[in-house]
NULO-343519 format. One record per residue (C-alpha): x, y, z; residue number from 1; residue in three letters. Coordinates in Angstrom, 3 decimals, padded with zeros to 6 digits. Layout:
[[X; Y; Z]; NUM; ALA]
...
This chain:
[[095.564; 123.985; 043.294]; 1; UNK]
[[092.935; 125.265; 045.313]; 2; UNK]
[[092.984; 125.786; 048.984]; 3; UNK]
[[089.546; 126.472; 050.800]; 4; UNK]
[[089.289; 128.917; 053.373]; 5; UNK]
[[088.984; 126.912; 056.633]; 6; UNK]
[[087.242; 128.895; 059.952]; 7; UNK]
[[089.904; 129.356; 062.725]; 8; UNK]
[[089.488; 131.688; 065.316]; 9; UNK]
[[092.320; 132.391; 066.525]; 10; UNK]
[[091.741; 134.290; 069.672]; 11; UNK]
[[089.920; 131.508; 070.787]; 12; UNK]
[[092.951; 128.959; 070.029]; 13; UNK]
[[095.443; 131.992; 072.157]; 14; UNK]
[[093.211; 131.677; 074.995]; 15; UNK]
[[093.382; 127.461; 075.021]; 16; UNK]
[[096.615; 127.915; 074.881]; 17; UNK]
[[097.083; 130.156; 077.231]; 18; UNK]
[[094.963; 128.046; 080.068]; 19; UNK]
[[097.199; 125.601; 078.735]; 20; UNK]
[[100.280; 126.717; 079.934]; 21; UNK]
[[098.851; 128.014; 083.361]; 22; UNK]
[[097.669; 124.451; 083.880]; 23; UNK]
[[101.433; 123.181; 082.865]; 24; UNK]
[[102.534; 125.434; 084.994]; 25; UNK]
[[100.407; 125.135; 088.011]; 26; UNK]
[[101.178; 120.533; 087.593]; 27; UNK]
[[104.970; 121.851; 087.634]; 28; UNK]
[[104.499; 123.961; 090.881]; 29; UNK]
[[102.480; 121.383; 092.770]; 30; UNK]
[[105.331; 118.488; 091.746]; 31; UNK]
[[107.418; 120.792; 093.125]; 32; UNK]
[[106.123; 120.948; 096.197]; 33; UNK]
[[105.163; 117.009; 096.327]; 34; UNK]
[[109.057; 116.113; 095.288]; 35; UNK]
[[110.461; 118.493; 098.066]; 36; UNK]
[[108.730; 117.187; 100.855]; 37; UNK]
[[108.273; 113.598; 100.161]; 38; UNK]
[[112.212; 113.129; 098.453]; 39; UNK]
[[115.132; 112.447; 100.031]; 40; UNK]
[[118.131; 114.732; 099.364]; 41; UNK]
[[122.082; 113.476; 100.103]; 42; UNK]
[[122.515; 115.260; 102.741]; 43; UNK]
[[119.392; 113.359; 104.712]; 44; UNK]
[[120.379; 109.734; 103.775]; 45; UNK]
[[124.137; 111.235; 104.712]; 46; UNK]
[[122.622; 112.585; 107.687]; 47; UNK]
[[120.380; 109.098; 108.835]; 48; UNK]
[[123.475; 106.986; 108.192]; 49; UNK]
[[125.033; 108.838; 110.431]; 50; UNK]
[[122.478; 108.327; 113.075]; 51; UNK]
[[122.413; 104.816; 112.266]; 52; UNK]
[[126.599; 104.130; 113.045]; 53; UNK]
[[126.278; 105.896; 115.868]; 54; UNK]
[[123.145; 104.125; 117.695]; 55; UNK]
[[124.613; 100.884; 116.266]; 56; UNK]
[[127.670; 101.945; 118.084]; 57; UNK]
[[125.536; 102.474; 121.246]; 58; UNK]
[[124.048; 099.118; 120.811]; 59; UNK]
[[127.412; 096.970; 120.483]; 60; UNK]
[[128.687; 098.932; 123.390]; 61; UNK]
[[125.511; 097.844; 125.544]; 62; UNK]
[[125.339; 094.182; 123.952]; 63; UNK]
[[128.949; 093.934; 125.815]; 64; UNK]
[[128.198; 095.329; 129.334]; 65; UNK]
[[124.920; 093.279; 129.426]; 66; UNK]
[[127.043; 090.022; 128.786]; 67; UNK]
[[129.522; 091.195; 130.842]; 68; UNK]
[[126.835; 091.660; 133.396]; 69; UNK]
[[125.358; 088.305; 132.683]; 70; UNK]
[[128.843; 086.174; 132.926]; 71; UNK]
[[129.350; 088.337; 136.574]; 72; UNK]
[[125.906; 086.980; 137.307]; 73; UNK]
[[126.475; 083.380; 136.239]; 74; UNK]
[[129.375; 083.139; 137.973]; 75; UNK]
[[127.665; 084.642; 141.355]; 76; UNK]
[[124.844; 082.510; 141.056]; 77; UNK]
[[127.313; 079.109; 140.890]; 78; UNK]
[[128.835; 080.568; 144.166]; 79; UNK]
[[126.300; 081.569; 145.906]; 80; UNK]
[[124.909; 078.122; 146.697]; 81; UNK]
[[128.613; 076.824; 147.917]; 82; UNK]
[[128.494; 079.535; 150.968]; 83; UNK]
[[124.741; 079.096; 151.421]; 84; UNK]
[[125.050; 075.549; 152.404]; 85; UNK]
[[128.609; 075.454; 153.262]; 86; UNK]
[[128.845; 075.327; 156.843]; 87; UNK]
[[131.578; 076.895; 158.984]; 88; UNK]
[[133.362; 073.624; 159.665]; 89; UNK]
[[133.905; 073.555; 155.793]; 90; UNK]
[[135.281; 076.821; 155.246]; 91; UNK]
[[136.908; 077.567; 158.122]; 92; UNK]
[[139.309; 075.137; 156.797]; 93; UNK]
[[139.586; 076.766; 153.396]; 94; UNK]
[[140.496; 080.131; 154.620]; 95; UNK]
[[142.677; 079.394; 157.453]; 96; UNK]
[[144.461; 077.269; 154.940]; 97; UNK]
[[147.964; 079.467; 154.630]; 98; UNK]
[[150.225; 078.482; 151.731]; 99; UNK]
């Protein structure tokens, strides 16, 4: 067997490698930094759920006074015409009416 001597300099192949790994390392930090800002941890989806009960809480709660509102309003607006054309000889009867 023969083996022929091949060329390899070898301070040359350090140094690639070398950039190499400064380059693998510089891609890690800057994921790093992309992930951190730009990922969602527990504790924020924990902390927007939260948020989310509460103003759907706060919504429910106004949903009922504004139909409570709107029934008090219905109901003002179907009397309102009875005493705007009533005249007095129809409810004077009504309320001096004693049981």
């Amino acid at each position: 067997m023969s083996y022929e001597a091949i060329a390899f300099d070898t301070l040359k192949f350090v140094q690639r490698l070398a950039q190499a790994v400064m380059f693998a390392e510089a891609q890690k930090v800057v994921l790093a930094e992309a992930l951190d800002d730009q990922v969602a941890t527990r504790a924020d989806i924990h902390r927007l759920e939260h948020g989310r009960d509460k103003l759907r809480a706060e919504l429910k709660t106004d949903i009922h006074d504004l139909r409570a509102e709107q029934r008090l309003m219905g109901w003002m607006l179907s009397v309102t015409p009875l005493l705007f054309f009533a005249t007095p000889s129809m409810v004077a009867p009504i309320v001096l009416q004693r049981p």
